[in-house]
N, C-alpha and C positions, 0 to 999 in steps of 0.2 A: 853776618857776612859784611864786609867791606865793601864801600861803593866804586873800587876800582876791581872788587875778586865779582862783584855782581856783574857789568860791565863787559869783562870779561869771557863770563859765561854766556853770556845775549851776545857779544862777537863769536864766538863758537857755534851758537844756533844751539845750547843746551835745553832752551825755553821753548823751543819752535814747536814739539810735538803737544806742548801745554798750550801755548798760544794758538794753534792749528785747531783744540777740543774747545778752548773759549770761542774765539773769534772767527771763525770758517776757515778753510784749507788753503786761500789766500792773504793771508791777514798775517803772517808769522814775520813777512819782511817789515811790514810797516812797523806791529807792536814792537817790535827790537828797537825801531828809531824814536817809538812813543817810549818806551820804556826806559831808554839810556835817556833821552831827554827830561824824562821827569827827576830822576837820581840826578843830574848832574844839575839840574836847576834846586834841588836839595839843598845842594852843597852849595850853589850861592847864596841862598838864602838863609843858610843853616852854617856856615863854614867853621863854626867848632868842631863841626862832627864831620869833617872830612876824613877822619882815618877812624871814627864811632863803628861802631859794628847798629847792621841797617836791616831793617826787612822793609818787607814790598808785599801790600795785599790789593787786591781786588773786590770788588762789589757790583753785582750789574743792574742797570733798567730793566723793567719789566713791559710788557705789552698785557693788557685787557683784553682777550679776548670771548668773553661770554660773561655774565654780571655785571652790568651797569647800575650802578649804584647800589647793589644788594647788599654789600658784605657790611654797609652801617647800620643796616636790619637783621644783621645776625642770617643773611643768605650764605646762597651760595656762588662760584666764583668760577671760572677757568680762565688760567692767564699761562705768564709764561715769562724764566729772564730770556733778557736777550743780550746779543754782544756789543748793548753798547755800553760803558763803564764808567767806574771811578776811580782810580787808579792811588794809591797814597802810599810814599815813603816814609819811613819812620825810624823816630831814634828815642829808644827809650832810657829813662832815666831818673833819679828822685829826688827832680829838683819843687813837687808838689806843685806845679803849673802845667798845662797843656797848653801845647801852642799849637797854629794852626794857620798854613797859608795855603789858599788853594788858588791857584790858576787864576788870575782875572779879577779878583775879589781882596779887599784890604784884609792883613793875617788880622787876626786877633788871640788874646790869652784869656784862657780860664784857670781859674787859682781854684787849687784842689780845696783849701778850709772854707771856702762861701760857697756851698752849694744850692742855697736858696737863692728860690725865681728871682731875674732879674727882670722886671714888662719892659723896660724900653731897651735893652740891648739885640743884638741884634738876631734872625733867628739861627744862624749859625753856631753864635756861641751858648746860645740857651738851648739847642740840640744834642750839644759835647754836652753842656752841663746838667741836662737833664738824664743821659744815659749813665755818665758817672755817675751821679747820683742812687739811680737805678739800682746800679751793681754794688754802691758803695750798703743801697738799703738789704740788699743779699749778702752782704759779709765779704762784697770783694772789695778790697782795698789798692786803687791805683796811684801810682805814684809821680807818672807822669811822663809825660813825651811831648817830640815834635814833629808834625810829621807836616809836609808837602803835599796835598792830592794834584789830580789834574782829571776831567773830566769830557767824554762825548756823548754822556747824558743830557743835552742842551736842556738849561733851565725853561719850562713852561712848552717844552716838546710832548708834554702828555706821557712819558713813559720813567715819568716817577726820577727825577731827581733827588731829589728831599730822601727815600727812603734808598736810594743808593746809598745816598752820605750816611744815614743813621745805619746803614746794615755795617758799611766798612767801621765807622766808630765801635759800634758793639763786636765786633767780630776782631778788631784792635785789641780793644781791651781783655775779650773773653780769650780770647787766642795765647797774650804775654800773660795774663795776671790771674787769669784764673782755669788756666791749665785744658782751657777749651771745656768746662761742664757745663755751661749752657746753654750752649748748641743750637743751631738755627732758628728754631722755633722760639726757644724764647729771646731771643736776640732780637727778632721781629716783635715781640712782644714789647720788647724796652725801647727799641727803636718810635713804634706807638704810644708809649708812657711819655716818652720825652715831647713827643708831637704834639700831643691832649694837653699835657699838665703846664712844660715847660713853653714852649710854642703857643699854645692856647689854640691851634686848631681841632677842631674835633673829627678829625676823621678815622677810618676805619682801617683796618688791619690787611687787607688785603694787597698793597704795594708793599709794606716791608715783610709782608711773610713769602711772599714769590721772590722779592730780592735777594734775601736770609736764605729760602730753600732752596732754589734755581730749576732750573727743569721747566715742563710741562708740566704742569698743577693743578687738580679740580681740590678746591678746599669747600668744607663745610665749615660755617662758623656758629651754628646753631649753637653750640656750648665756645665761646673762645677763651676759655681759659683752657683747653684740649681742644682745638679744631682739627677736623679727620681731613688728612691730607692725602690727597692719592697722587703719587709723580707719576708719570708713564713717557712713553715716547711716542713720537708721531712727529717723521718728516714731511714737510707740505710738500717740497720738493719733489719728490719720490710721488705725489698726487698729482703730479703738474701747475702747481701752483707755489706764489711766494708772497711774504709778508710784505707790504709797503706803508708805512706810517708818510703821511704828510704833513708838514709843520704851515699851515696856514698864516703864520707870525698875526694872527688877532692879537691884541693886548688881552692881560688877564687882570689889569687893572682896574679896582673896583669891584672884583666878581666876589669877592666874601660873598654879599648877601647872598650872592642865587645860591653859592654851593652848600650856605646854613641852611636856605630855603629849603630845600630839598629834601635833607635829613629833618628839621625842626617840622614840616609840613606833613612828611610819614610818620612821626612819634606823636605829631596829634591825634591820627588817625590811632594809631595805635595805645592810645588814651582813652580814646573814647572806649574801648573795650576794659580799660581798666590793663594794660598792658606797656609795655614799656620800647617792646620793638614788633616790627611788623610779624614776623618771623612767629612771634608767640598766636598767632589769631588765625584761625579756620578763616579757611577762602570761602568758602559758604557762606555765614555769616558775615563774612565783610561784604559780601555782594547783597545778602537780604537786607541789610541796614543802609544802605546806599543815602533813602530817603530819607532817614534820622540824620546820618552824618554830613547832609548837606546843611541841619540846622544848623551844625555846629562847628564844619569845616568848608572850605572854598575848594571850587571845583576842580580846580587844578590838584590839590590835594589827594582828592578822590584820584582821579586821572592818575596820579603820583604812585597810588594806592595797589589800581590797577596793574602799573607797568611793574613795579615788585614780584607780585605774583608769579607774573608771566615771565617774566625774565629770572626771577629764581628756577624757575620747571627748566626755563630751555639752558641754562648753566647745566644744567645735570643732562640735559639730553644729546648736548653738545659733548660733552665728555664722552658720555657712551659712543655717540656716534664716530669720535674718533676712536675709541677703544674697538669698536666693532669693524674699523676698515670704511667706514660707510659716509666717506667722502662728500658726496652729493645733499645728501641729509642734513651733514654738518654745515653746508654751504646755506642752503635754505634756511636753516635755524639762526645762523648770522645776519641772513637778511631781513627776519622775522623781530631780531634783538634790534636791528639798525629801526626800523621803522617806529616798534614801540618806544625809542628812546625818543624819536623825533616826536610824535604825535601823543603820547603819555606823560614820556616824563619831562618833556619841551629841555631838553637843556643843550640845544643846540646853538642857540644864541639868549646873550638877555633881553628879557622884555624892557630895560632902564637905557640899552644900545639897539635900537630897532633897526639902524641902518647899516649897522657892524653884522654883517652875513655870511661869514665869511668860510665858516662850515658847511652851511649849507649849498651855500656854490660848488666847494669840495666836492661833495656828495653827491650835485647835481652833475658836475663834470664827469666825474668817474663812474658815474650809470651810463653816461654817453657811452663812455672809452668802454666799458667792460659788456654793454649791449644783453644783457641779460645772464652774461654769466658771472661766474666769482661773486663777490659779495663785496660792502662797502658799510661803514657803520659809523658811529660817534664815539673817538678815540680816549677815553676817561673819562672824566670830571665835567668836562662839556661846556659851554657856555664860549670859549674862544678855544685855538690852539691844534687838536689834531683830528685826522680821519685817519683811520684804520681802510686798507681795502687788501682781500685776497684775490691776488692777480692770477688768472693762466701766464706759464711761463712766456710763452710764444707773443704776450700785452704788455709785458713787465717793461721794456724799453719805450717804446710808444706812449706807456702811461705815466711811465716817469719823466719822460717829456716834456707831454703836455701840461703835467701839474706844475712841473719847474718854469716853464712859459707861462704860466698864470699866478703862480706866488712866490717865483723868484729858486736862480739856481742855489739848488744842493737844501731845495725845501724838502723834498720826497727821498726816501733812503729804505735802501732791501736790509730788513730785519732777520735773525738767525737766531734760533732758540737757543740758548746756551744751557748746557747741564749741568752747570754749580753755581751756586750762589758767593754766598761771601768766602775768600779762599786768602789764605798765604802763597804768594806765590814766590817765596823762596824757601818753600817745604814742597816736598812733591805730592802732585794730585793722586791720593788714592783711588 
């Protein structure tokens, strides 16, 4: 498609009924303005391909809601995408280079013949290079493109950035060059290849595979080379309640250690049994050893140890209860996650910024505003960044209010599950 036949079609409102399924039932006027904006900033930036034939894909963030820190022990998880995006145009071609400008950010290229790590570039372009890479180790061979994103997945908003980008990349590639047999699942898989290997972050699989599959998600990662994924539906709305994330703007500068700590502190534990992740070891036995594995691990560890367990079980019970209609339950179970993170797996702030509290304020405020009901919790990875809280509709103004009066306007934002993951959006949504 042409970027003046695309254009076209978004001044028609041909998109609106697709835009209305991603983004909520008012959101179709804006995306047509976001949408024509990103193509025609394409084309300044890219002005060879003014008359190039274009596609246009999506990728979205995700929200956390049940498994806090589980799914890098091989737990389990309930999250969900939502509508907020990454948005990229593209123009393919085999000129053996990938180019890439996103919004805000200096472009850079990656040359298709050097696919090996580069450590000091930047982690964007060792993202591309590690997913081609990926696919190039599966016998897919890309030839190259240039594409434009633009993005309201706000970098260090807690609702996964990073594996936006790497879902729309895999989902690029897998989409033109390799006829789409990939397919979500393992898209998020290479999305994580590239993050581990090329990145050098060791994190777990649970943001690119809600990004890749979209929906409502309880995933099991007990095996992740096949993790059992259940999507269902379940509007909060319809319960009387709404999603609100609040971006606290902590810095996340500096926070490596704690979020290594975290993972590297559970594999000890799970060493000590002769095991490699938490997930492999009887809770039994990890509570009867307690007293040995103080010889040989720090209590927080233990603590660490603990909050695993417990928040693996209610990941799974959280599912059920929204599968079961049973609202109030699931509310409880929330608040049950929120507290164990704070007092088990402490990663609410770090102990190296004792005075940076900026979550926990969050959290404090929003028990005020919500007075015992809805729920409120620690939004991802933890240590600076967001709070998660499920509002009654009838609080939702009032507590977006008050959060914005305390960390500044358009910190706090009503989330919407979205039902697809990484999509072409100039192919139609089956």
């Amino acid at each position: 498609m042409k970027i003046n036949d695309f254009i076209s079609k978004l001044d028609k409102g041909d998109y609106n009924l697709q835009f209305k399924t991603l983004y909520g039932i008012r959101e179709a006027e804006r995306q047509n303005a976001r949408y024509e904006k990103a193509v025609l900033e394409f084309k300044k930036f890219y002005p060879k391909h003014e008359s190039s034939e274009i596609s246009v894909f999506s990728a979205p963030g995700r929200t956390e809601i049940g498994g806090n820190h589980t799914d890098h022990q091989h737990g389990c998880v309930l999250a969900a995408a939502v509508n907020l995006d990454v948005i990229g145009v593209v123009s393919f071609h085999n000129e053996g280079v990938v180019r890439v400008k996103s919004e805000g950010y200096d472009p850079f290229e990656v040359y298709l013949d050097d696919l090996d790590i580069h450590e000091k570039e930047n982690s964007s372009s060792e993202i591309v290079r590690g997913i081609v890479a990926k696919f190039s180790q599966m016998g897919v061979n890309t030839e190259g493109f240039d594409l434009y994103t633009t993005s309201d997945v706000l970098s260090g908003s807690g609702i996964s950035s990073s594996a936006a980008f790497e879902t729309l990349i895999g989902t690029i590639i897998d989409y033109h060059y390799n006829n789409g047999m990939a397919g979500a699942v393992e898209i998020a898989k290479i999305g994580q290849y590239a993050e581990n290997v090329y990145f050098g972050k060791n994190s777990g699989l649970m943001d690119q595979m809600v990004s890749s599959v979209g929906g409502l998600v309880s995933i099991d990662f007990m095996n992740t080379d096949n993790p059992v994924i259940k999507s269902f539906e379940c509007d909060f709305e319809k319960f009387g309640y709404s999603i609100c994330i609040t971006d606290t703007k902590g810095s996340h500068a500096d926070l490596t250690d704690d979020y290594v700590a975290v993972r590297s502190e559970m594999e000890k534990i799970a060493a000590y049994f002769g095991k490699q992740y938490l997930r492999e070891i009887c809770e039994e036995e990890f509570y009867s050893e307690i007293p040995n594995l103080r010889k040989v691990c720090n209590d927080r560890a233990i603590l660490r140890g603990m909050h695993f367990f417990s928040e693996n079980r209610r990941a799974q019970k959280e599912s059920d209860a929204l599968l079961n209609g049973d609202f109030e339950c699931f509310l409880e179970l929330v608040r049950q996650s929120g507290d164990s993170s704070a007092n088990l797996l402490q990663n609410l702030y770090s102990v190296t910024k004792p005075f940076n509290q900026e979550i926990p304020l969050a959290i404090a405020v929003s028990k005020m505003i919500l007075n015992g009901k809805g729920a409120v919790r620690v939004h991802g990875g933890g240590f600076a960044g967001t709070v998660q809280a499920i509002v009654p509709r009838g609080t939702v103004e009032k507590y977006m209010s008050e959060m914005e009066r305390i960390f500044g306007e358009g910190s706090c934002l009503i989330l919407h599950i979205r039902p697809y993951g990484g999509i072409e959006i100039t192919k139609e949504t089956e």
